[in-house]
Backbone as CSV, one residue per row, in Angstrom:
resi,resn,N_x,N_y,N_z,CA_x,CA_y,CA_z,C_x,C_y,C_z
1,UNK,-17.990,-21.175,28.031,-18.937,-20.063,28.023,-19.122,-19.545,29.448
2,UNK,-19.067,-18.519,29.592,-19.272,-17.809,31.207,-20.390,-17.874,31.477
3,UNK,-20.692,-17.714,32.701,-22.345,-17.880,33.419,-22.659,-16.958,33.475
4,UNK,-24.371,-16.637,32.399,-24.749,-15.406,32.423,-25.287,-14.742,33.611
5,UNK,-25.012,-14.312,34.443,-24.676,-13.496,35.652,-25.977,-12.212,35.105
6,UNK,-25.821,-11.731,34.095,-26.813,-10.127,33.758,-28.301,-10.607,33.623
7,UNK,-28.062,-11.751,32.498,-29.253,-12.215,32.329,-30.470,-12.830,33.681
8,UNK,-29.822,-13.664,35.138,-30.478,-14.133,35.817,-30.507,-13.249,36.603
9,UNK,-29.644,-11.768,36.753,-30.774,-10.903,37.611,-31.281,-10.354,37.264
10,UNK,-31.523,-9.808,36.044,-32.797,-9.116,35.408,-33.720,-10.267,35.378
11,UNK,-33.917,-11.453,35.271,-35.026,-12.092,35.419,-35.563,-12.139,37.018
12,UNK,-34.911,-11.835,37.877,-35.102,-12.415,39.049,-35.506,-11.108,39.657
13,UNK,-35.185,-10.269,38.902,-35.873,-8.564,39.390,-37.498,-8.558,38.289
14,UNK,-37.716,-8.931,37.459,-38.720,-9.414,36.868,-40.024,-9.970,37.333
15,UNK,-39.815,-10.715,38.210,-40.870,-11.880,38.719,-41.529,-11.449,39.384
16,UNK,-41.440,-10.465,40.288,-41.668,-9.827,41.651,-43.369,-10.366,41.601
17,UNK,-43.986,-9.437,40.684,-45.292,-8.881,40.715,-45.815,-10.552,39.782
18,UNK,-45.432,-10.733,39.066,-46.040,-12.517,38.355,-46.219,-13.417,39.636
19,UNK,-45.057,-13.337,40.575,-45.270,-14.406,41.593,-46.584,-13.880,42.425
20,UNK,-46.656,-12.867,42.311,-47.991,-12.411,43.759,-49.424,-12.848,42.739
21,UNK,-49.503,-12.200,41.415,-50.507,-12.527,40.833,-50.600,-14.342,40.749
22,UNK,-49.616,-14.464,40.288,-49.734,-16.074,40.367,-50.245,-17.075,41.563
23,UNK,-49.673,-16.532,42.960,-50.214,-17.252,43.796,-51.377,-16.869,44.385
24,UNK,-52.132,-15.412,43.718,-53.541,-14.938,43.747,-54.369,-15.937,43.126
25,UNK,-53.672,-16.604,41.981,-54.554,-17.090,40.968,-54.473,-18.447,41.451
26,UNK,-53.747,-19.252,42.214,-53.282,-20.451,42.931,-54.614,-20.464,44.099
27,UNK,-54.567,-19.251,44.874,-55.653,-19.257,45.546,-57.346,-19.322,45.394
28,UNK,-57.337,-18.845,44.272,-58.377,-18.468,43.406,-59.131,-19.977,43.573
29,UNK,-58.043,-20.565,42.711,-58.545,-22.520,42.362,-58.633,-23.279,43.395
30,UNK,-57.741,-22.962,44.251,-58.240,-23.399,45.560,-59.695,-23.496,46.150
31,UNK,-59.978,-22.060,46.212,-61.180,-22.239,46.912,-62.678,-21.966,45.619
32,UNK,-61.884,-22.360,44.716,-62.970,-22.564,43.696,-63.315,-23.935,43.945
33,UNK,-62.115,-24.889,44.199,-61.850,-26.393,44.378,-62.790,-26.737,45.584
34,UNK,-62.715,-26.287,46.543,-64.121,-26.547,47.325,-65.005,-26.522,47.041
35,UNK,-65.958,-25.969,46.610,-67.129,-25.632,46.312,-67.335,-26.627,45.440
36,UNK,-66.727,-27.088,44.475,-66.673,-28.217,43.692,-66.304,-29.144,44.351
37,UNK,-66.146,-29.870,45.472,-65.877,-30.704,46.085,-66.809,-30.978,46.920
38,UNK,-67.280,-30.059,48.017,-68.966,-29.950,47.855,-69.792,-30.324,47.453
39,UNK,-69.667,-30.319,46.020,-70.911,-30.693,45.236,-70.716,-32.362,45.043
40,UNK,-69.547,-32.710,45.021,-69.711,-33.548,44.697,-69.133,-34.845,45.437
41,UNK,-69.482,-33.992,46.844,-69.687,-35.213,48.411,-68.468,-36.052,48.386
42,UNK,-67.690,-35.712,47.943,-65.747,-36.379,48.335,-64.616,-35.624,48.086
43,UNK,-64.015,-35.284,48.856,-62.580,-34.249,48.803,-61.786,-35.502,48.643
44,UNK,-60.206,-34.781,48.451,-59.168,-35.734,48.318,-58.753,-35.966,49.708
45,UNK,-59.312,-35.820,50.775,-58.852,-36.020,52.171,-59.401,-37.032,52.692
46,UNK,-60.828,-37.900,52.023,-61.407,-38.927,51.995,-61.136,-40.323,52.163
47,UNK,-61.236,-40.781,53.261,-60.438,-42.492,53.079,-61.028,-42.977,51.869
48,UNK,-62.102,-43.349,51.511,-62.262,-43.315,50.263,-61.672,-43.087,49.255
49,UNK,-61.194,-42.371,49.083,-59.879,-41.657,47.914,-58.528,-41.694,48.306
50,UNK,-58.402,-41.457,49.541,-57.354,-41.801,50.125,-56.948,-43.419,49.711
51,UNK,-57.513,-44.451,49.915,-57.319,-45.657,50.027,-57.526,-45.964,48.515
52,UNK,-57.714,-45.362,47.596,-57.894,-45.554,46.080,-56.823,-45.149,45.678
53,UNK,-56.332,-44.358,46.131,-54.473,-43.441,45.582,-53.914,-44.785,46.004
54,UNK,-53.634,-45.326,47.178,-52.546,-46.422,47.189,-53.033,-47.471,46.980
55,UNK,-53.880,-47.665,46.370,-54.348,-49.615,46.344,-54.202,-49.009,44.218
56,UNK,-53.944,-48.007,43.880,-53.266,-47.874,42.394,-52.231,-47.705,42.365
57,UNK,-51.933,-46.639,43.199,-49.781,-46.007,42.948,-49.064,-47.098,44.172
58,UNK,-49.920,-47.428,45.512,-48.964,-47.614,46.403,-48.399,-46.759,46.849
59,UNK,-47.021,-46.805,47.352,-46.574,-45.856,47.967,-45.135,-45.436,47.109
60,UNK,-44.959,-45.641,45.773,-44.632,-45.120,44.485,-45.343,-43.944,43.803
61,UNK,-44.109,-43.263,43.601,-44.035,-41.961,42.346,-45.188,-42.796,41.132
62,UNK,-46.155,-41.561,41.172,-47.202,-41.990,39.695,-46.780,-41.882,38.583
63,UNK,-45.435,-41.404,38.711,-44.957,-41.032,37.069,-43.795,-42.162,36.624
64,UNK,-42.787,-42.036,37.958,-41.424,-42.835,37.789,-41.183,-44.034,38.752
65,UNK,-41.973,-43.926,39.339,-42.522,-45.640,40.123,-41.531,-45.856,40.919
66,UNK,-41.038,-44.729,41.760,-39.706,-45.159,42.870,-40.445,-45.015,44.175
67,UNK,-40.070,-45.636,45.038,-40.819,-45.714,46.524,-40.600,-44.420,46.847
68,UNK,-41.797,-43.667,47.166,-41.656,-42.119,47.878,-41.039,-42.795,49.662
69,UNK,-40.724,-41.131,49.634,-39.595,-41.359,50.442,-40.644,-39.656,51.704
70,UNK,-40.567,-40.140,52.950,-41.213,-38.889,53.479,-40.707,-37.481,52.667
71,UNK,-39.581,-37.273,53.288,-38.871,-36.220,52.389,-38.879,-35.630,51.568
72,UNK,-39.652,-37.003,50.473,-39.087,-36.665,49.118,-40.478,-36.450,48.732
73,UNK,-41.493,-36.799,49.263,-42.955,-36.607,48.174,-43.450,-35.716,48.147
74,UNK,-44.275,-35.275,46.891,-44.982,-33.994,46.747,-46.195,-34.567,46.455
75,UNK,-47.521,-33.634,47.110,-48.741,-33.564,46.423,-48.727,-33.224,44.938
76,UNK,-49.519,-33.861,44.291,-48.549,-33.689,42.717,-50.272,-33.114,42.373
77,UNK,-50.326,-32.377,41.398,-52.153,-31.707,40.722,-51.762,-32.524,39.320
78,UNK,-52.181,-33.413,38.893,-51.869,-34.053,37.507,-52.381,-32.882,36.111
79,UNK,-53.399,-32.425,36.582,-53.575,-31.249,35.636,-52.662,-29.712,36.328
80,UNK,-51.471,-29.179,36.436,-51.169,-28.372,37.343,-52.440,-26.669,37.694
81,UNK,-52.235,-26.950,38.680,-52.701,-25.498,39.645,-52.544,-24.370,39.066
82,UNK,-52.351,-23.830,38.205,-51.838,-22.403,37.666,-52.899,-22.514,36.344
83,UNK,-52.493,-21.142,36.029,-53.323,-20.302,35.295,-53.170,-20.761,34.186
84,UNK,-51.987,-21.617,33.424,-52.093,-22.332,32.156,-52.652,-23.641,32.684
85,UNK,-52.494,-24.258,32.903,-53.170,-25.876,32.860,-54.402,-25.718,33.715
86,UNK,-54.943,-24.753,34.566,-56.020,-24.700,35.219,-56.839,-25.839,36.164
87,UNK,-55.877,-27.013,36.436,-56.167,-27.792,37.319,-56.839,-27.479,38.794
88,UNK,-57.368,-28.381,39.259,-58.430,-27.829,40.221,-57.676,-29.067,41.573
89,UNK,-58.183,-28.841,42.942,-57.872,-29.565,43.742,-59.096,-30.543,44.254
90,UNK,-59.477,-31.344,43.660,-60.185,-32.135,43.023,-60.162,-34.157,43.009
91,UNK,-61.154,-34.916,43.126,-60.449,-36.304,43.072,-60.116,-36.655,41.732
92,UNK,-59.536,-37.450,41.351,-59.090,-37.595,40.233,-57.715,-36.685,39.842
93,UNK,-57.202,-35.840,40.036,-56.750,-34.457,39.877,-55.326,-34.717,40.742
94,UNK,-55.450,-35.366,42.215,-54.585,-34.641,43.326,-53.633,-36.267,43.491
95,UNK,-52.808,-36.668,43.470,-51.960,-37.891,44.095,-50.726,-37.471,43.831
96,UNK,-49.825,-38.794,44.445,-48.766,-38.102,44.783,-47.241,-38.601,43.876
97,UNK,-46.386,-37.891,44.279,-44.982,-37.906,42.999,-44.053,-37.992,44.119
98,UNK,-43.110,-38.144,43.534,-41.479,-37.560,44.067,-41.504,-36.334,43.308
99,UNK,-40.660,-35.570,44.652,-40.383,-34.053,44.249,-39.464,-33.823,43.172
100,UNK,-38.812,-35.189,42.740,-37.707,-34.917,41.586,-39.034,-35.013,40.391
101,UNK,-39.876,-35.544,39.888,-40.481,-35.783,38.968,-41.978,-34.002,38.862
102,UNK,-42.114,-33.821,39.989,-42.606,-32.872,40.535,-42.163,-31.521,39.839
103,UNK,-40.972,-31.466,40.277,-39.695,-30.303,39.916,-39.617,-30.216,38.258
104,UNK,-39.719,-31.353,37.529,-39.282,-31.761,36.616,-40.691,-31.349,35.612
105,UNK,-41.850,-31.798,35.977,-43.223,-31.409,35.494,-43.281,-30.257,35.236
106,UNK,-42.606,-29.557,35.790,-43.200,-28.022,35.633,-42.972,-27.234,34.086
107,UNK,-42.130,-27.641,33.642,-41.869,-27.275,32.059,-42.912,-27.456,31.529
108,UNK,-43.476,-28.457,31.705,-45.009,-28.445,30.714,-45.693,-28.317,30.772
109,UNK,-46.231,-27.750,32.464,-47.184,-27.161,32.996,-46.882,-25.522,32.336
110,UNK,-45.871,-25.342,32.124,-46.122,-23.376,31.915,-46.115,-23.358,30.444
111,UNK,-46.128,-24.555,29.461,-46.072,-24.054,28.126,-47.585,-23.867,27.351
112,UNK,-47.998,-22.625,26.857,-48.792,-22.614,26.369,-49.738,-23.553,25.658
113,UNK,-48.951,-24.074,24.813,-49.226,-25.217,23.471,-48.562,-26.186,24.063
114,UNK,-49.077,-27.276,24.311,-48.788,-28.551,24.281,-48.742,-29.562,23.035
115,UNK,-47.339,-30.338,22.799,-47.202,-30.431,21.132,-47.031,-32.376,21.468
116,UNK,-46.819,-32.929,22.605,-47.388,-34.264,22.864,-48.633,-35.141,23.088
117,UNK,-49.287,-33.910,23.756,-50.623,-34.532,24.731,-51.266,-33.302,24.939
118,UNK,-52.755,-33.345,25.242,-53.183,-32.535,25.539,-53.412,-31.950,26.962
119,UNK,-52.459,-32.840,28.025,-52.953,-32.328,29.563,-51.498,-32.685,29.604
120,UNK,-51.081,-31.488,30.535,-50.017,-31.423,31.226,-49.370,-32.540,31.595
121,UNK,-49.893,-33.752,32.365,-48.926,-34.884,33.324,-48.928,-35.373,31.996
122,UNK,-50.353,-36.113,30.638,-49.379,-37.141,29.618,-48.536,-36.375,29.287
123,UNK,-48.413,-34.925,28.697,-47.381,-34.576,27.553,-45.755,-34.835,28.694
124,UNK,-45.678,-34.846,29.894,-44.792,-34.849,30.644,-44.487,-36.390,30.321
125,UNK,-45.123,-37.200,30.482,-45.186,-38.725,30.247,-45.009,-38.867,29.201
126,UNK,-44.691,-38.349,28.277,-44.503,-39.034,26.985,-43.395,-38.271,26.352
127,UNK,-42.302,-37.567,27.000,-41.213,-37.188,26.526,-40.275,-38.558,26.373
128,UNK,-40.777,-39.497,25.538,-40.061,-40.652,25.473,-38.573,-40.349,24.193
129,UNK,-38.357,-39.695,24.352,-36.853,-39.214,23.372,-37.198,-39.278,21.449
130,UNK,-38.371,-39.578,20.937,-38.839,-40.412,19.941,-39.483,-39.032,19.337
131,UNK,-39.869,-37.864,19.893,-40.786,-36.534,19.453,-40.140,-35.398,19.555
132,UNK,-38.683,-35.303,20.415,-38.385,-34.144,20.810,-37.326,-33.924,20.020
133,UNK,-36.670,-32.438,19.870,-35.450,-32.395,19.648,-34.064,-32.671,20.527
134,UNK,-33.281,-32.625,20.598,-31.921,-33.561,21.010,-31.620,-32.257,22.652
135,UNK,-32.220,-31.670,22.741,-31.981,-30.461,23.342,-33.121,-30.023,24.683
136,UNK,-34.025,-31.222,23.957,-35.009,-31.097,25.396,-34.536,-31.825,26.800
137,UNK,-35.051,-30.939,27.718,-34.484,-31.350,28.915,-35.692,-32.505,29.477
138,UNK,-36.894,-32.432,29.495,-37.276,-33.321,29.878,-37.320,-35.165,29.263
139,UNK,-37.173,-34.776,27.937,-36.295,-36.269,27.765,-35.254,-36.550,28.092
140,UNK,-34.156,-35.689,28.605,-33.235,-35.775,28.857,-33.290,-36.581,30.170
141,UNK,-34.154,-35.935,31.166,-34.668,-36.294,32.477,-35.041,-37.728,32.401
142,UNK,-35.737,-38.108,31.708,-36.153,-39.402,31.247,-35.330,-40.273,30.868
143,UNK,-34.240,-40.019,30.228,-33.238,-40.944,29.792,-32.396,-41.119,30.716
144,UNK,-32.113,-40.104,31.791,-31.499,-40.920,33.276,-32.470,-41.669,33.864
145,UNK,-33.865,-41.338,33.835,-34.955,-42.349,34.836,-34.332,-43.457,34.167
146,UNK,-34.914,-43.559,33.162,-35.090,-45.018,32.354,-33.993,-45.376,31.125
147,UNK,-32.876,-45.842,31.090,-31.400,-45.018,30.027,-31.784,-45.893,28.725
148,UNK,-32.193,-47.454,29.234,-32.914,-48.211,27.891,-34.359,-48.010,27.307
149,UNK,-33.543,-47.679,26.189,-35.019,-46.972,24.975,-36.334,-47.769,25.216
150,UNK,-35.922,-49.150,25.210,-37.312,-49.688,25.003,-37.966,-49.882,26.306
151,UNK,-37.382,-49.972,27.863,-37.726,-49.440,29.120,-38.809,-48.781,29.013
152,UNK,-37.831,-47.530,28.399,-37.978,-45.918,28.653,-39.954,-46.097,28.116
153,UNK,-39.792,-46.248,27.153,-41.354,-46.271,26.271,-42.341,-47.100,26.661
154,UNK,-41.912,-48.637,27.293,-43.100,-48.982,27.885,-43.474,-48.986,29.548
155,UNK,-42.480,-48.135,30.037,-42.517,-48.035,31.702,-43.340,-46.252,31.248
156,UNK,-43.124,-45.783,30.124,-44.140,-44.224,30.489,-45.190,-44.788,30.281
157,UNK,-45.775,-45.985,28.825,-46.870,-46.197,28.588,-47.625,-46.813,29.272
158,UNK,-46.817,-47.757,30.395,-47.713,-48.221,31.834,-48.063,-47.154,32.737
159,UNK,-47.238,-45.819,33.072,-47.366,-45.228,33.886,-48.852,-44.473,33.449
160,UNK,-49.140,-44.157,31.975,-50.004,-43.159,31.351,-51.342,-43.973,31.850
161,UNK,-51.114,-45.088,31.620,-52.244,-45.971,31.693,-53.103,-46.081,32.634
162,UNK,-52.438,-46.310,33.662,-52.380,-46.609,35.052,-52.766,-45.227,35.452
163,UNK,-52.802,-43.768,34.984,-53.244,-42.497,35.486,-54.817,-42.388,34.658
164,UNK,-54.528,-43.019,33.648,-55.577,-42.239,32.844,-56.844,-43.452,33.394
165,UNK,-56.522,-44.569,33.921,-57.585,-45.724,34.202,-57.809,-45.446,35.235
166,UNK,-56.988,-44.190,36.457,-57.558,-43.975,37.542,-58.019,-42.296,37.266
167,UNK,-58.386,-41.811,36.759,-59.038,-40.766,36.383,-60.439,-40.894,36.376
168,UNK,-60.264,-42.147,35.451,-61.641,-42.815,34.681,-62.766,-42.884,35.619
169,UNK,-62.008,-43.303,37.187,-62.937,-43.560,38.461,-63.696,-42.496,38.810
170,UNK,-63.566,-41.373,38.265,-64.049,-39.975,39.212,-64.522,-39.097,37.948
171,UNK,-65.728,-39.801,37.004,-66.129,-38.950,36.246,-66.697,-37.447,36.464
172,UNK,-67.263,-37.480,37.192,-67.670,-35.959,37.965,-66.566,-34.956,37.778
173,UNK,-65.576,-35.738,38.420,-64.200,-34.263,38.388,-64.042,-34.352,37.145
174,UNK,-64.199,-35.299,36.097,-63.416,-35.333,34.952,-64.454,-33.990,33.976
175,UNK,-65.307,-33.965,34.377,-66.400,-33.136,34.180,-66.230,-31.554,34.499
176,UNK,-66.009,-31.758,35.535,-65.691,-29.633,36.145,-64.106,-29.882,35.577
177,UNK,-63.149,-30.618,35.342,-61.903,-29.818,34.749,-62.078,-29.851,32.945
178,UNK,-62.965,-30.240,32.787,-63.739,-29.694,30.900,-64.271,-28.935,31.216
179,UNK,-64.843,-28.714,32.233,-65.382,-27.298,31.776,-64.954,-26.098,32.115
180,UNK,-64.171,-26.400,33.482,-62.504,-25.570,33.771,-61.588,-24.736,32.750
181,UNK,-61.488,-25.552,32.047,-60.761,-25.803,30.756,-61.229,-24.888,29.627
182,UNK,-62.615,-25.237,29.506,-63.044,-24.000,28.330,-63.859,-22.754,29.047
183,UNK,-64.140,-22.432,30.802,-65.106,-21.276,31.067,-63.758,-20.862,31.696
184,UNK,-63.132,-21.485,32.377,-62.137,-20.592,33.649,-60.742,-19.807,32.605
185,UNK,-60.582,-19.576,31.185,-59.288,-19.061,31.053,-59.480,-17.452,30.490
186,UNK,-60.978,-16.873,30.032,-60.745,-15.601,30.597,-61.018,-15.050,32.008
187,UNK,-61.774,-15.769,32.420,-61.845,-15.310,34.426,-60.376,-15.146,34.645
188,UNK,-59.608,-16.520,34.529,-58.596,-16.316,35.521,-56.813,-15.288,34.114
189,UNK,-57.113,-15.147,33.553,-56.119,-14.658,32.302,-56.904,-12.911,33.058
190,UNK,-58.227,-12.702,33.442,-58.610,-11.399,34.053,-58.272,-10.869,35.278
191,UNK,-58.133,-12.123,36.281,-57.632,-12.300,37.696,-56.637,-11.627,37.635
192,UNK,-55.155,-12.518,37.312,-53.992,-12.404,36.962,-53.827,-11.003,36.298
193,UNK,-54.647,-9.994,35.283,-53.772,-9.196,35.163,-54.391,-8.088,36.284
194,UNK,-55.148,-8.420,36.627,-56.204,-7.365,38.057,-54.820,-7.487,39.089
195,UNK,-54.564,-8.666,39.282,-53.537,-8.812,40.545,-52.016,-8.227,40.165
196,UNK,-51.721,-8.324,38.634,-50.131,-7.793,38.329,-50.692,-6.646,38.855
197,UNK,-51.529,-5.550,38.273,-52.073,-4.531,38.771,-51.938,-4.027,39.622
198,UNK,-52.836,-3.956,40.514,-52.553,-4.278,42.014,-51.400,-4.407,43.045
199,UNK,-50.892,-5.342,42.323,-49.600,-5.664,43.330,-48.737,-4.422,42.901
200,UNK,-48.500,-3.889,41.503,-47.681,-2.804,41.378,-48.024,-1.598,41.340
201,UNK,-49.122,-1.362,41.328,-49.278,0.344,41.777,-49.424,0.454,43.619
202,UNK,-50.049,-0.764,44.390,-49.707,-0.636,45.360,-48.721,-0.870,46.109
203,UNK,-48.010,-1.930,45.683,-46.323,-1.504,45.970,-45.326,0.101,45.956
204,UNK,-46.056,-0.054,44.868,-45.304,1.798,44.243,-45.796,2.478,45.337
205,UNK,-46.973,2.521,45.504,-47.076,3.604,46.596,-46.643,3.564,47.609
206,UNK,-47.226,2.273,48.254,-46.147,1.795,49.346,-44.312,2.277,49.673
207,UNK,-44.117,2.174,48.552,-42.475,2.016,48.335,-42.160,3.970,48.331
208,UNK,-42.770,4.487,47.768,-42.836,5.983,47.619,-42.888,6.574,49.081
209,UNK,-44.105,5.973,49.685,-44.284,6.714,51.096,-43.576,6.123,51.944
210,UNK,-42.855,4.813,52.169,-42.262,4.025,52.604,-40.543,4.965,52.533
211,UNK,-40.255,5.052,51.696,-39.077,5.700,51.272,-38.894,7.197,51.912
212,UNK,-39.791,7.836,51.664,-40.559,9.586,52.270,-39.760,9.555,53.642
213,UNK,-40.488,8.515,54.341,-40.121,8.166,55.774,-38.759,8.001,56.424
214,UNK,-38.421,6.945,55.596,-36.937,6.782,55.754,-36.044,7.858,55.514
215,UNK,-36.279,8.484,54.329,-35.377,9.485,54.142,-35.462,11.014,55.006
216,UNK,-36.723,10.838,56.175,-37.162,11.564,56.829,-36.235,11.446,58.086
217,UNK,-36.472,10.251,58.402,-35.669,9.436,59.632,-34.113,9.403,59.610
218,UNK,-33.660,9.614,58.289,-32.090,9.524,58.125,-31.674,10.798,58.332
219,UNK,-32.381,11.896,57.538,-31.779,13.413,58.058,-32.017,13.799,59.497
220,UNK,-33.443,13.215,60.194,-33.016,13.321,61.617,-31.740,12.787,62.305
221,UNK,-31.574,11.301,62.119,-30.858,10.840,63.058,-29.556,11.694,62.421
222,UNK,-28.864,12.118,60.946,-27.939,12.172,61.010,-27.531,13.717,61.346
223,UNK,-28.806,14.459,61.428,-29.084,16.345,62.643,-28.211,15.299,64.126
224,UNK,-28.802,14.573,64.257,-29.034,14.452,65.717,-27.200,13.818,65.915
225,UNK,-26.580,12.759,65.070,-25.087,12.826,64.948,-24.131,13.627,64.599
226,UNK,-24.455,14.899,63.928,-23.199,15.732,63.417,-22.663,16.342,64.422
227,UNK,-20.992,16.402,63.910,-20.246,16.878,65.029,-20.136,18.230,64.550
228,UNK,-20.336,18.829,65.498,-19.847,20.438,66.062,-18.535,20.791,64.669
229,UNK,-19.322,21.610,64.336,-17.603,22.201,63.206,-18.033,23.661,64.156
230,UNK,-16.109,24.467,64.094,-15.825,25.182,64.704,-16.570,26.209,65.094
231,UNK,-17.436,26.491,63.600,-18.439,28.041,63.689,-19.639,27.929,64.492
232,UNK,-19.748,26.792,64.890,-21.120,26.215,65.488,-20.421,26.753,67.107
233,UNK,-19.522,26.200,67.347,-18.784,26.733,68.992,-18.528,27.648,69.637
């Protein structure tokens, strides 16, 4: 089968204006995430919390339990940052992954309906090959982590455990992302289309008067290059 070539640049001419609203709406939770952090007298920058992330994960991936590597680790949002999973930056909320498991999360962070779990990191955790069809990639992902079945099922069900018993520690946050959850998805579903908005009629204009200019600047310079034809001499 040939590599659809048409299809990935019309998607990639697509995105333009989703990515700006999106990382409007990234920002949004951000500094919503303060104010809620604030309130509740510990950020994730806290030795306190700090020293609670590794005396649970260590200095292991929370999902796939491989020694992070400088390089390789990501701040991981167990509920993700975006406008579907509405995760907040938050304790309980923020520890850390390998960027391969990271990379890999994101499929189930953007799906509407979640048909494993109801929060983003379990339904990611529980693509144990046993629910999906033969065609999903994140079991697929899973069956290189872990290639033996019965591994595979009780190294996710330690991993789930081990997240959901350190959650448990930080009822407060567990508190503002319920209620995250049911007040923040017409605010931010309103954000997001204010910002597609936005970003494209002011682009357009931009790009209109932007263009005006140029095409202003090109008939000068190319007055200012033409050569002499005879009748001109």
């Amino acid at each position: 089968m040939s590599f659809p070539t048409s299809a990935c640049l019309r998607k990639a001419g697509g995105r333009a204006k989703s990515d700006v609203a999106n990382k409007l709406v990234s920002m949004f939770l951000h500094e919503l995430s303060r104010k809620i952090v604030a309130s509740l007298d510990l950020s994730v920058t806290d030795p306190a919390y700090t020293d609670a992330v590794e005396a649970v994960f260590g200095s292991d991936c929370c999902y796939c339990s491989v020694p992070l590597e400088l390089d390789r680790v990501a701040i991981k949002h167990l509920e993700g940052m975006n406008r579907i999973r509405l995760g907040l930056h938050i304790p309980g909320n923020v520890i850390l992954a390998c960027r391969r498991c990271n990379g890999e999360k994101r499929r189930d962070d953007q799906l509407l309906q979640l048909s494993l779990a109801e929060s983003g990191w379990e339904s990611f955790i529980s693509h144990d090959s046993t629910q999906c069809g033969a065609t999903c990639k994140t079991c697929a992902y899973w069956s290189r982590i872990w290639p033996d079945p019965v591994a595979r099922i009780e190294n996710m069900a330690k991993a789930r455990f081990r997240i959901t018993a350190f959650r448990a520690r930080y009822p407060a946050s567990l508190e503002w992302s319920r209620r995250a959850s049911t007040t923040l998805r017409p605010i931010v579903d309103s954000l997001y289309r204010d910002c597609q908005k936005f970003a494209t009629d002011e682009i357009r204009r931009t790009v209109v008067a932007s263009f005006s200019e140029l095409e202003r600047n090109l008939d000068i310079n190319l007055a200012k290059h033409q050569t002499p034809t005879d009748e001109h001499l």
